[in-house]
TITORMI-523634 format. One record per residue (C-alpha): x, y, z; residue number from 1; residue in one letter. Coordinates in Angstrom, 1 decimal. Last residue first. Layout:
<atom u="X" v="Y" w="Z" k="NUM" r="a"/>
...
END
This chain:
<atom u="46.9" v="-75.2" w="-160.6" k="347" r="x"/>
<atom u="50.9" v="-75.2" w="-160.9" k="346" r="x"/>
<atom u="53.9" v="-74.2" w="-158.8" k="345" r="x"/>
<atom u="54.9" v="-70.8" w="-160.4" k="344" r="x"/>
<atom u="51.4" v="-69.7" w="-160.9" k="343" r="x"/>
<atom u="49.9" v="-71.5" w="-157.7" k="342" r="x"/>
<atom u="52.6" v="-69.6" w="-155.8" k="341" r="x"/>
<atom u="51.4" v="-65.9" w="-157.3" k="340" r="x"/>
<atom u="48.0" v="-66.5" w="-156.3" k="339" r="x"/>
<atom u="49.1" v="-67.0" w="-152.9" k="338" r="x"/>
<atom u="49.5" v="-70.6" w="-150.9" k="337" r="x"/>
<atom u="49.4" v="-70.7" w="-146.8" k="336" r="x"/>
<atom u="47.3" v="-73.7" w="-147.1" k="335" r="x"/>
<atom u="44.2" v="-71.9" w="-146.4" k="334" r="x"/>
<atom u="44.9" v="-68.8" w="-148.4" k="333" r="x"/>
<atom u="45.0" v="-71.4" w="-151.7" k="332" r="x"/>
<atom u="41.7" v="-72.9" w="-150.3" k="331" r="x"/>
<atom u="40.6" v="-68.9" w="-150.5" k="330" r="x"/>
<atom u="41.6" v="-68.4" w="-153.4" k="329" r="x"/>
<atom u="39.9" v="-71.4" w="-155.0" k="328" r="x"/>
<atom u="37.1" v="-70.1" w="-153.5" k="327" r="x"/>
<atom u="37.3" v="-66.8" w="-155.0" k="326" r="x"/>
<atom u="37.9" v="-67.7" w="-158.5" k="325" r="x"/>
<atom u="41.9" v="-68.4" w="-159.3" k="324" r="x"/>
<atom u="42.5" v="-66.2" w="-163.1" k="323" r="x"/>
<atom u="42.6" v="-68.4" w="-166.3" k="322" r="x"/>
<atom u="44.2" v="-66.7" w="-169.1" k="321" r="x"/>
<atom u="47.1" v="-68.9" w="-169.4" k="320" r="x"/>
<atom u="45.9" v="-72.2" w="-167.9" k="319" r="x"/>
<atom u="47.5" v="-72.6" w="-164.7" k="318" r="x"/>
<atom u="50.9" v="-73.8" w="-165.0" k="317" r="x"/>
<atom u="51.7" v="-77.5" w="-163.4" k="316" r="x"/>
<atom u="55.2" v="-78.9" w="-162.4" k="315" r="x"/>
<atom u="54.3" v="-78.9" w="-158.8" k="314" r="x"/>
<atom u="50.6" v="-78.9" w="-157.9" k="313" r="x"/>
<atom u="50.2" v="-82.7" w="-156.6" k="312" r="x"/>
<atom u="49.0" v="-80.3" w="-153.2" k="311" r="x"/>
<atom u="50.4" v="-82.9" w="-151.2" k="310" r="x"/>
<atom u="48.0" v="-83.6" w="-148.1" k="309" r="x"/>
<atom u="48.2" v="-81.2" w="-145.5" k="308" r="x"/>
<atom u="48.2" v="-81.8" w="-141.7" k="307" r="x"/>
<atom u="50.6" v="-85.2" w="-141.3" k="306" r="x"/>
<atom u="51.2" v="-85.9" w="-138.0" k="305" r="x"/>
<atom u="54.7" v="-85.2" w="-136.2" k="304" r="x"/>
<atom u="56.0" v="-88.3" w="-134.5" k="303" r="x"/>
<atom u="59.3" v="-87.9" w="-136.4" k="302" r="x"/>
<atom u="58.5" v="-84.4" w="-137.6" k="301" r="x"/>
<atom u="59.8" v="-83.1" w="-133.8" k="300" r="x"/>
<atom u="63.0" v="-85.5" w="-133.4" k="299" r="x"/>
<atom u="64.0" v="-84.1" w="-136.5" k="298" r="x"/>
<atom u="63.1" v="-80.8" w="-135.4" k="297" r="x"/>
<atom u="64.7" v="-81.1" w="-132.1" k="296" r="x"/>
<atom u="68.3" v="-82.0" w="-133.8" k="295" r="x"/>
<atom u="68.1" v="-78.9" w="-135.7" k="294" r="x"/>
<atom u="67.2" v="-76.8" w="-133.1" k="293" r="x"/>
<atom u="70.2" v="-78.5" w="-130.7" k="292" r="x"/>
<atom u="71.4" v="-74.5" w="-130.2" k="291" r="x"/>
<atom u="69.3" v="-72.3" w="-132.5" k="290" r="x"/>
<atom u="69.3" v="-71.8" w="-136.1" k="289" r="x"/>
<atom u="66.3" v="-74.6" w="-136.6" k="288" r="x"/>
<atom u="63.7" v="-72.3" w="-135.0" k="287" r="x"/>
<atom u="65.3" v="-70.0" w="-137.1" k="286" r="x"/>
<atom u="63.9" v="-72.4" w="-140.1" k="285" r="x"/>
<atom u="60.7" v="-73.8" w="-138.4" k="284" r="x"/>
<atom u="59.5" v="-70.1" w="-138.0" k="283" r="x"/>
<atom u="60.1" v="-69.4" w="-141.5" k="282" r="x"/>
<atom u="58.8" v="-72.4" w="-143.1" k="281" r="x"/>
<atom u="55.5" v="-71.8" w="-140.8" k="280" r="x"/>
<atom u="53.2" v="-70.4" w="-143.8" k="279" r="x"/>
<atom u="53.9" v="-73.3" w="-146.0" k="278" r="x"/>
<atom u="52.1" v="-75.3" w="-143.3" k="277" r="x"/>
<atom u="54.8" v="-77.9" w="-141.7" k="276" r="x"/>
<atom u="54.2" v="-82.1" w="-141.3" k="275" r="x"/>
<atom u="52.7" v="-82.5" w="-145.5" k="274" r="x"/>
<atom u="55.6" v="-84.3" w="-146.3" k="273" r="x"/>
<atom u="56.7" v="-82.0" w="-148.9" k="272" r="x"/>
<atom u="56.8" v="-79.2" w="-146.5" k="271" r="x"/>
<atom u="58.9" v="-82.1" w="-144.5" k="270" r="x"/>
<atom u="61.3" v="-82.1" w="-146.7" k="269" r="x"/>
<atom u="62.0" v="-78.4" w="-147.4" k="268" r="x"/>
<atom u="62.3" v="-78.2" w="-143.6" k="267" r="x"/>
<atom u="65.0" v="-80.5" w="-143.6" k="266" r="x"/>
<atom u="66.9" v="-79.9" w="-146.6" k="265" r="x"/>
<atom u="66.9" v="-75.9" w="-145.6" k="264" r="x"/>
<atom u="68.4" v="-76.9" w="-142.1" k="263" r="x"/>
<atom u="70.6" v="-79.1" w="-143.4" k="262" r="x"/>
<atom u="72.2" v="-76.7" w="-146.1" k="261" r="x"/>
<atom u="72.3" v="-74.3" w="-143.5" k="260" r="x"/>
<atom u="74.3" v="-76.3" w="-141.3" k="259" r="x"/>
<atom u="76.6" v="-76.9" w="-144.0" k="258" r="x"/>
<atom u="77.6" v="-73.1" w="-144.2" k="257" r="x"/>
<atom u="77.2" v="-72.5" w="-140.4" k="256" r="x"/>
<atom u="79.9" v="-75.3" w="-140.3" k="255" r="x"/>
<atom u="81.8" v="-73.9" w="-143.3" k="254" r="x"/>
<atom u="81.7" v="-70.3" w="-141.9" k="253" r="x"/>
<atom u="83.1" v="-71.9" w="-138.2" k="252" r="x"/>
<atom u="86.2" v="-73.2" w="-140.4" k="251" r="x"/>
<atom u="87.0" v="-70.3" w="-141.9" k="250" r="x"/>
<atom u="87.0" v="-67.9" w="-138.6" k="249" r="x"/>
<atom u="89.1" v="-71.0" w="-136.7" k="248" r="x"/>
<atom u="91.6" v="-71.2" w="-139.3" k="247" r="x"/>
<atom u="91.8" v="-67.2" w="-139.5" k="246" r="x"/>
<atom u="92.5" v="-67.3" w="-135.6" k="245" r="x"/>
<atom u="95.0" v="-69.9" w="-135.8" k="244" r="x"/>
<atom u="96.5" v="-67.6" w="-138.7" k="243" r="x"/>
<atom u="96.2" v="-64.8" w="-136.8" k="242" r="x"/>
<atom u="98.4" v="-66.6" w="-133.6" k="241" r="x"/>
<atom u="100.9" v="-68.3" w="-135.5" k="240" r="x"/>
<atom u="101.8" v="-64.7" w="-136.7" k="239" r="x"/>
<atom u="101.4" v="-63.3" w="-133.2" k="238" r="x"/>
<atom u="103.4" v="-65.8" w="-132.0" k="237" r="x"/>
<atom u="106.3" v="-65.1" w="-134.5" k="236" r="x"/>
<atom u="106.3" v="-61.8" w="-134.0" k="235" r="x"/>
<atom u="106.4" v="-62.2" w="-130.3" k="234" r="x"/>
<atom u="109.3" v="-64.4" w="-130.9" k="233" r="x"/>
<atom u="109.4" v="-67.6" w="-129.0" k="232" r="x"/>
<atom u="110.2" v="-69.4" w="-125.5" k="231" r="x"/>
<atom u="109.8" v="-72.4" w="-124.0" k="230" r="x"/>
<atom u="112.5" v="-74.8" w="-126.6" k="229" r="x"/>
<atom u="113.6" v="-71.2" w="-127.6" k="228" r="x"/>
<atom u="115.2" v="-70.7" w="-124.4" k="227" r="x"/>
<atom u="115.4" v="-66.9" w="-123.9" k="226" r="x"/>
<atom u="118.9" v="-64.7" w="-124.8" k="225" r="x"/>
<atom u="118.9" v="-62.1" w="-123.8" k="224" r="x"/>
<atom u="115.8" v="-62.2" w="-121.0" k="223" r="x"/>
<atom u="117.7" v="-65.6" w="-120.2" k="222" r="x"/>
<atom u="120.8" v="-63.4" w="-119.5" k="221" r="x"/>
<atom u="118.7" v="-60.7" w="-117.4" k="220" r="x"/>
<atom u="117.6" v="-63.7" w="-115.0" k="219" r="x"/>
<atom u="120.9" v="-65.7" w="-115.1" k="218" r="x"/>
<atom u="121.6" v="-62.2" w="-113.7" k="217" r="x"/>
<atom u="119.0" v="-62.0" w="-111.4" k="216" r="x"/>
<atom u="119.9" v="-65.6" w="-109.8" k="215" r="x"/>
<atom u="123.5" v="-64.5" w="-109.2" k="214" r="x"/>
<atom u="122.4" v="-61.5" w="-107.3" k="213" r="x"/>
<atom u="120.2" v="-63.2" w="-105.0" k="212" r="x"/>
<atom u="122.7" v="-65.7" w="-104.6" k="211" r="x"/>
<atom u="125.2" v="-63.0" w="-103.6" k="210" r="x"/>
<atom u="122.5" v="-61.3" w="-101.3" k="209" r="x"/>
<atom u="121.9" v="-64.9" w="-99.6" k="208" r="x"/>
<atom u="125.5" v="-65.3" w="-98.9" k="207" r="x"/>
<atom u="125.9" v="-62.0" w="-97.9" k="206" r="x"/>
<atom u="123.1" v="-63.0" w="-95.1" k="205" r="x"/>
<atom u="124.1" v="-66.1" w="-94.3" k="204" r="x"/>
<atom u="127.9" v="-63.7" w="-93.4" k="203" r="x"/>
<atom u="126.4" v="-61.4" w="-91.4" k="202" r="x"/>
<atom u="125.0" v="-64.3" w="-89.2" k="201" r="x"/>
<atom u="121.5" v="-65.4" w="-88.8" k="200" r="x"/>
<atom u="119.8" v="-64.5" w="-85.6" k="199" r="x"/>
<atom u="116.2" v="-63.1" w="-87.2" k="198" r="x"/>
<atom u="116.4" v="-66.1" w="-89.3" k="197" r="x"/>
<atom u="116.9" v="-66.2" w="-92.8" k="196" r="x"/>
<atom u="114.4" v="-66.0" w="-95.5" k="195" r="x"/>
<atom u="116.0" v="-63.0" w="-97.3" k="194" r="x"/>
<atom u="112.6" v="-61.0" w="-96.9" k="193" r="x"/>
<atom u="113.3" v="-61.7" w="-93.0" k="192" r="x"/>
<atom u="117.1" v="-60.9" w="-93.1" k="191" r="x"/>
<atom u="116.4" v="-57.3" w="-94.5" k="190" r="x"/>
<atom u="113.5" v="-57.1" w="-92.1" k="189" r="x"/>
<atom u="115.9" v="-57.8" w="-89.2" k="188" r="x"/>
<atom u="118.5" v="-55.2" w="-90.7" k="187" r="x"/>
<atom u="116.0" v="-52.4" w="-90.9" k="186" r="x"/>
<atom u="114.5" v="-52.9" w="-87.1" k="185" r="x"/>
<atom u="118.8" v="-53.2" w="-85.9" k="184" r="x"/>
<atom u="119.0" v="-50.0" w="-88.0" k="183" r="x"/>
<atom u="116.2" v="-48.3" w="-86.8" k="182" r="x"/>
<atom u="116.7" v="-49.0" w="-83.4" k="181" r="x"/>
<atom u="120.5" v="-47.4" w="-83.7" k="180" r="x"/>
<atom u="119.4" v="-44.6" w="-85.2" k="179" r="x"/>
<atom u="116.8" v="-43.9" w="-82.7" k="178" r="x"/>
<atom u="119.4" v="-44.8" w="-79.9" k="177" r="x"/>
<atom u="121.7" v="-42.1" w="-81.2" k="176" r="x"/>
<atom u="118.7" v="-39.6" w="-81.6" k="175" r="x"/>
<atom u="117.2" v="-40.8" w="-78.1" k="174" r="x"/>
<atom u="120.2" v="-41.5" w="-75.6" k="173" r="x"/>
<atom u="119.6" v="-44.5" w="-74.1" k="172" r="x"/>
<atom u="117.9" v="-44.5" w="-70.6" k="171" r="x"/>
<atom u="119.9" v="-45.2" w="-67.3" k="170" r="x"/>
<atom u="121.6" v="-41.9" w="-66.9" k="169" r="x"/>
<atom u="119.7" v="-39.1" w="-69.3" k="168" r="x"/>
<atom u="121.0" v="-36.0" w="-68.1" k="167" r="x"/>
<atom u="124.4" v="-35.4" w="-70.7" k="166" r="x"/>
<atom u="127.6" v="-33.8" w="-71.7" k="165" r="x"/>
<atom u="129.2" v="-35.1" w="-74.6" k="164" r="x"/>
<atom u="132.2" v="-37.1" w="-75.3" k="163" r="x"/>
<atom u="133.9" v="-37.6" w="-78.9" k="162" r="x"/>
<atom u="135.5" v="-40.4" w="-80.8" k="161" r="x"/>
<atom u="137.0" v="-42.9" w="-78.6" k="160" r="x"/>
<atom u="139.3" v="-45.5" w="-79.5" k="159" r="x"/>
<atom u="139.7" v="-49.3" w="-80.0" k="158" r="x"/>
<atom u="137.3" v="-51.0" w="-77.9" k="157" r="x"/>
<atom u="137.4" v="-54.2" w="-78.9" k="156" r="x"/>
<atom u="133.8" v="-56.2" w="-79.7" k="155" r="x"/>
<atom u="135.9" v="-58.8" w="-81.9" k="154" r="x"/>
<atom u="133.9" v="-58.6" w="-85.2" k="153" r="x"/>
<atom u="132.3" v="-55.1" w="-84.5" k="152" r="x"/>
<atom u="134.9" v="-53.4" w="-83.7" k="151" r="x"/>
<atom u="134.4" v="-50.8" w="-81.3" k="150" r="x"/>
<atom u="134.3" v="-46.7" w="-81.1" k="149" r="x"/>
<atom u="133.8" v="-45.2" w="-78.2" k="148" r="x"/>
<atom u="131.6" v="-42.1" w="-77.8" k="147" r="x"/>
<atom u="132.2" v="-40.9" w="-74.2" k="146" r="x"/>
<atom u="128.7" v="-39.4" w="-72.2" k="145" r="x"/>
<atom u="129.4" v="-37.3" w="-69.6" k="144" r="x"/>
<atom u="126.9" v="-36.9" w="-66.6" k="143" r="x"/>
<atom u="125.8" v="-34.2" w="-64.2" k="142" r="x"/>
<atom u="124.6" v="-31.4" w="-66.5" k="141" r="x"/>
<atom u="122.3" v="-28.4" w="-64.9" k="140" r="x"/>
<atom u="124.6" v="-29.0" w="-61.9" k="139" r="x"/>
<atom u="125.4" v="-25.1" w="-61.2" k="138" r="x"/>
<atom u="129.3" v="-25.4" w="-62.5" k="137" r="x"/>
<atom u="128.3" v="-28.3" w="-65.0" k="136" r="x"/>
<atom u="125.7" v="-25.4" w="-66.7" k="135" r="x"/>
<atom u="128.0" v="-22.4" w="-66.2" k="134" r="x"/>
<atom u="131.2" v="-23.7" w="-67.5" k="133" r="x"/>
<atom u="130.0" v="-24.9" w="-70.5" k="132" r="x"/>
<atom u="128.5" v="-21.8" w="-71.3" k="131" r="x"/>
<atom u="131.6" v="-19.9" w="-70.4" k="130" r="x"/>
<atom u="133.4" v="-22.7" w="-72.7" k="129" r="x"/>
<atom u="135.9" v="-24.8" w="-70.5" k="128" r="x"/>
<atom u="139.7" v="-25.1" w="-71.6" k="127" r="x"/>
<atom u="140.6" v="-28.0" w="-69.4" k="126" r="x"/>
<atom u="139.2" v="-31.6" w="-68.7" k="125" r="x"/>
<atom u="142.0" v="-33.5" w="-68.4" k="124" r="x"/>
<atom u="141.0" v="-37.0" w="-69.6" k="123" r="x"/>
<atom u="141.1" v="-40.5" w="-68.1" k="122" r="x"/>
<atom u="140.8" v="-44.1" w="-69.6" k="121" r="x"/>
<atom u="140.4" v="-46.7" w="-66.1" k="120" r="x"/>
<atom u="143.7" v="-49.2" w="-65.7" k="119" r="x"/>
<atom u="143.2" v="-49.1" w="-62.1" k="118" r="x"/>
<atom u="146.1" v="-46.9" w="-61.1" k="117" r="x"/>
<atom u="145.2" v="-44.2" w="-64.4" k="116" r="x"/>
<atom u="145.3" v="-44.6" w="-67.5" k="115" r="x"/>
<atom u="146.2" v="-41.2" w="-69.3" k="114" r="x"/>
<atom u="145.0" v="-38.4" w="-72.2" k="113" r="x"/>
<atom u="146.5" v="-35.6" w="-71.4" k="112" r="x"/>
<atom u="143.3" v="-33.8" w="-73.6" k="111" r="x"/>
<atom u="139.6" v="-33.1" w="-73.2" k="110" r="x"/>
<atom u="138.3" v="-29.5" w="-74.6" k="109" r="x"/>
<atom u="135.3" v="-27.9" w="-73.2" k="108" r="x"/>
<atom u="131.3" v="-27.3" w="-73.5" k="107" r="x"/>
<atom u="131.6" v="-27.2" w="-77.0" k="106" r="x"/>
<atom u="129.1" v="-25.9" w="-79.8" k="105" r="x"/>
<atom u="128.0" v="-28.4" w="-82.2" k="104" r="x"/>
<atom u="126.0" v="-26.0" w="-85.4" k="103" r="x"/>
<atom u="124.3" v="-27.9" w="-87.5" k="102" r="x"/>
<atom u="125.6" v="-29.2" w="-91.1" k="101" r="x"/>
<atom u="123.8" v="-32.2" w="-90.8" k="100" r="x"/>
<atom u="126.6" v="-34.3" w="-90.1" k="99" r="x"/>
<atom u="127.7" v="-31.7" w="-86.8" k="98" r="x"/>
<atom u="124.0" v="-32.3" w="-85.1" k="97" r="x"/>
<atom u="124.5" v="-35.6" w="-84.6" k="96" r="x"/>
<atom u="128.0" v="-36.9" w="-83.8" k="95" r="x"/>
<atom u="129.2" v="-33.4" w="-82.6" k="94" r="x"/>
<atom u="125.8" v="-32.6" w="-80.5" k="93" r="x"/>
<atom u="126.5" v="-35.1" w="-78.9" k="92" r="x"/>
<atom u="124.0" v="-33.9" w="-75.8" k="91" r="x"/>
<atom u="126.3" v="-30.9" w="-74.8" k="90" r="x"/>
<atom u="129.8" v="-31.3" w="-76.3" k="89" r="x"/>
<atom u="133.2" v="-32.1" w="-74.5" k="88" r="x"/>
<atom u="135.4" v="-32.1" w="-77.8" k="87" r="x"/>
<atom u="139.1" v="-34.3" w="-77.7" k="86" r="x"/>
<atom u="142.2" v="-32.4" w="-78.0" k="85" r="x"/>
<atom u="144.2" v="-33.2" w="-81.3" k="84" r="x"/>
<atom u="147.4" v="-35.3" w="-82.1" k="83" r="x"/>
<atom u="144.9" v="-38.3" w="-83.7" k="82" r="x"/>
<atom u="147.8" v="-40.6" w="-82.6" k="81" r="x"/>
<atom u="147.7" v="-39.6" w="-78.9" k="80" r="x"/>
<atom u="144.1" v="-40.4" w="-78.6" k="79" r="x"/>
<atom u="144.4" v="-43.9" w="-80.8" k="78" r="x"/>
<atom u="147.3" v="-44.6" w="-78.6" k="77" r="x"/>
<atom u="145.3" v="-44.2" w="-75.8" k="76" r="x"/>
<atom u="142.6" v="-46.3" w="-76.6" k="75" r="x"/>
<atom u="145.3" v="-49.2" w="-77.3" k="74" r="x"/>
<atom u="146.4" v="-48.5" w="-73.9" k="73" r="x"/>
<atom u="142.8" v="-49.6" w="-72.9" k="72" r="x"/>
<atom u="143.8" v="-53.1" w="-73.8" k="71" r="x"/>
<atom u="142.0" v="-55.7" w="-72.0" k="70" r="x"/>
<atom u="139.0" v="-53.4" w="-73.0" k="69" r="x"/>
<atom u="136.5" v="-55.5" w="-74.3" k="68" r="x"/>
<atom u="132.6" v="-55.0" w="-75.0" k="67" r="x"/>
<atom u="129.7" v="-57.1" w="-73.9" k="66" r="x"/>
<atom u="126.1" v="-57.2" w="-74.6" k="65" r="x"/>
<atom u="123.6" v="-58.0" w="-72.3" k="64" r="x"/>
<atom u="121.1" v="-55.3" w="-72.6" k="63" r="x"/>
<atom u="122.6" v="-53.3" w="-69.8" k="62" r="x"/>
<atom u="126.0" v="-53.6" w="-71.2" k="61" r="x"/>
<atom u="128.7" v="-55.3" w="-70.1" k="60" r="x"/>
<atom u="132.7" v="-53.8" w="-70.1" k="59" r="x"/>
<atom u="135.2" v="-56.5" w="-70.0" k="58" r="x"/>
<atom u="139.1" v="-56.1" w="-69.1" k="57" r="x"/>
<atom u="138.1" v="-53.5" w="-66.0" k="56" r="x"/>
<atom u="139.0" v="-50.1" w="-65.7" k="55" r="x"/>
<atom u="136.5" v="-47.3" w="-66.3" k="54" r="x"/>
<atom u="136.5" v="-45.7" w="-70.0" k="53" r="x"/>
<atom u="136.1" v="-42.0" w="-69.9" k="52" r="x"/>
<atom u="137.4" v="-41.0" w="-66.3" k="51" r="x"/>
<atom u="137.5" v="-37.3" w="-65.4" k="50" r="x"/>
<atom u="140.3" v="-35.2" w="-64.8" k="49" r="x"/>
<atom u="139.7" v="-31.3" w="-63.8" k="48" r="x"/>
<atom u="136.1" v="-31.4" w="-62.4" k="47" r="x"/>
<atom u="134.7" v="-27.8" w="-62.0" k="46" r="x"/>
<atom u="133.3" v="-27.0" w="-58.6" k="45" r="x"/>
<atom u="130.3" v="-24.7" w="-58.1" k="44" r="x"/>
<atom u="127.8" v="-27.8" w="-57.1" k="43" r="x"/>
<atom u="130.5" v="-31.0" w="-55.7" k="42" r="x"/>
<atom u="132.2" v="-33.3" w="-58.1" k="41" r="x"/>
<atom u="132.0" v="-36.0" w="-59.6" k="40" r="x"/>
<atom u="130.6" v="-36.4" w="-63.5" k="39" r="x"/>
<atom u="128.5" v="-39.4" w="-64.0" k="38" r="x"/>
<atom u="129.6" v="-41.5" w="-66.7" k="37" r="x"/>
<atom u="127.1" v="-42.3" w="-69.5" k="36" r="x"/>
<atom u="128.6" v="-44.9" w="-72.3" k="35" r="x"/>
<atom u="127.8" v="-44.0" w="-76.0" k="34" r="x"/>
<atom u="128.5" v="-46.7" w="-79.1" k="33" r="x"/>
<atom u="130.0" v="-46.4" w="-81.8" k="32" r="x"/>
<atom u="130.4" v="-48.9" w="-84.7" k="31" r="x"/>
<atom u="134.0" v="-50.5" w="-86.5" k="30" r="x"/>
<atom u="134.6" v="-52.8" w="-89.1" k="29" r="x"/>
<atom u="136.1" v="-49.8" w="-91.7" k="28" r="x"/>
<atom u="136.4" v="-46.8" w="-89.4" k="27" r="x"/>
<atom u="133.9" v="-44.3" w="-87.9" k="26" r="x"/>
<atom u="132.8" v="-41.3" w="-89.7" k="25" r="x"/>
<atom u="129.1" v="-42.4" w="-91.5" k="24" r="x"/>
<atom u="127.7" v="-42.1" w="-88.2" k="23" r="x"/>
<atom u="126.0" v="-44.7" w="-85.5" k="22" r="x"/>
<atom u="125.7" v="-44.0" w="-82.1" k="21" r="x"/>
<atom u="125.1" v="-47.0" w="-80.3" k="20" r="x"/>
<atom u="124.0" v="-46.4" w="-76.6" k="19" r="x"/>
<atom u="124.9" v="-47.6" w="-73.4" k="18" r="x"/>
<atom u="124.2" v="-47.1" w="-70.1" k="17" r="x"/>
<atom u="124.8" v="-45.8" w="-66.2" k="16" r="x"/>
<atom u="128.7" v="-46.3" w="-66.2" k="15" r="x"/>
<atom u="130.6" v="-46.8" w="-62.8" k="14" r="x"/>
<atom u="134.0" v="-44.9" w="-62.0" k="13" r="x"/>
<atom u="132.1" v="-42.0" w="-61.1" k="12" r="x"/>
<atom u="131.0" v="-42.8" w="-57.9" k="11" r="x"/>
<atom u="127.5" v="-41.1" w="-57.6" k="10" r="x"/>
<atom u="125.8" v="-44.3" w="-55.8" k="9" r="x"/>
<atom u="125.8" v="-47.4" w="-58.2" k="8" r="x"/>
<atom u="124.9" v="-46.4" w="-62.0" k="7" r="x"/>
<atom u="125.1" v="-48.5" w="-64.0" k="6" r="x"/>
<atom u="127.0" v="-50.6" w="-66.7" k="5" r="x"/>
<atom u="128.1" v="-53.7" w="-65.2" k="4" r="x"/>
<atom u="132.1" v="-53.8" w="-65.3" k="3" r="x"/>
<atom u="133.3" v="-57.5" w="-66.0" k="2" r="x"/>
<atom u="136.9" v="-59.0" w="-64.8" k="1" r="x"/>
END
């Protein structure tokens, strides 16, 4: 037999919806969850036994879900076994303001705890607050809300935790059903970074964890102890490192070494040639420094003319006492030659 949570008329024995209400003071495997009841009754009257659980071996929730309760005297044990009557809050105020160290007043005090023809969970309702009194005595509450605590492997209602007075029939009570949303929101992202799907069971996902786990520890233990077939010291590879560095450094001198022993062979030669002016050694040389200049040189002074014939001056002194008359200077200036290179190269 199934019970559809709703609300059909204003008989009591039907609940209007249901709402998780999750706390950190249910038992090991076990959730809550709130179920509106409306209260009966007529305006002015006080209700003296009202029904908690209705009868019926399945209970269905709005969104599907099913509870069972092919053994409400198992509810009532769990009542008579905590030896204490049962708080009638306003708005469960015990399983959420309570926690936070708020105060939870009570409306009234449940207790007689019975099942009645049908097999429904019922409570004397006795010991009623003024306050409480007032607001169900005028109608300014019409529903009461039980807190029944379930297990979440079987769906078994096992007990009931507290009730509280409520108005909201049909819609989920907010703070309970804002913890519950968040939860359900937390636990799908929680499967989604675990690459599971949004339906996987508790036990894919402790699986997953436990892998997870395992593979940070092989993890930490390479860290420890890191294969030295991929891995070395930082000292050493900053060791290898200089000395790579240093190899590099020497061998780059010796190349710009050589290549200016090239570059000064080059241009020397073709000074003796007759292919450069004296005056452009310079420009020829850095020319020569550049990228390829080298390589365009030669290429150059292989179809490059000849512009000066050789001077024959190398090995000769001038006569010692013999000073370069004007026009000799100026053929010396010509050819890019001073006074001072016609001393050291010869007249």
């Amino acid at each position: 037999m199934k019970v559809k949570i709703g609300i059909i008329g204003h008989r009591k024995e039907h609940l209007e919806s249901l709402v998780k209400a999750l706390n950190s003071a249910v038992p090991e495997n076990c959730e809550c969850i709130a179920l509106n009841v409306e209260l009966a009754g007529e305006a002015g009257v006080l209700p003296k036994r009202i029904v908690l659980i209705p009868a019926g071996a399945i209970i269905e929730g709005r969104d599907g879900r099913c509870w069972k309760n092919d053994n409400p005297q198992k509810i009532i044990d769990y009542l008579a076994a905590a030896n204490r009557d049962l708080v009638l809050d306003f708005e469960h105020s015990t399983e959420i303001k309570a926690p936070a160290g708020e105060q939870a007043p009570a409306a009234a005090w449940l207790s007689d705890f019975a099942l009645d023809e049908n097999g429904a969970v019922t409570a004397a309702v006795n010991s009623w607050t003024p306050e409480g009194e007032k607001l169900v005595s005028e109608k300014s509450y019409r529903y009461i809300s039980p807190v029944i605590l379930y297990e979440k492997d079987t769906m078994q209602i096992v007990g009931i935790s507290s009730v509280g007075l409520t108005n909201r029939p049909n819609l989920f009570v907010p703070a309970l059903n804002h913890q519950q949303k968040e939860n359900i929101m937390d636990l799908k992202a929680l499967l989604k970074l675990l690459g599971l799907s949004e339906d996987a069971t508790q036990e894919a996902a402790m699986n997953a964890i436990q892998k997870l786990q395992g593979d940070l520890k092989t993890a930490m233990n390479r860290e420890s102890t890191p294969d030295l077939q991929k891995f070395v010291p930082r000292a050493d590879y900053d060791q290898v490192l200089e000395r790579a560095s240093n190899s590099e450094k020497k061998l780059a001198d010796a190349a710009k070494e050589q290549l200016e022993e090239s570059i000064n062979s080059e241009v020397d030669a073709a000074l003796k040639a007759g292919k450069i002016a004296p005056a452009s050694k310079d420009f020829y040389t850095a020319m020569c420094r550049t990228d390829d200049g080298l390589t365009q040189f030669k290429k150059f002074l292989e179809s490059a003319p000849v512009i000066a014939d050789p001077s024959n001056l190398d090995g000769k002194d001038l006569p010692e006492g013999k000073a370069l008359n004007a026009e000799q200077k100026q053929i010396a200036a010509m050819f890019g030659n001073s006074e001072d290179d016609l001393k050291k190269y010869g007249a």
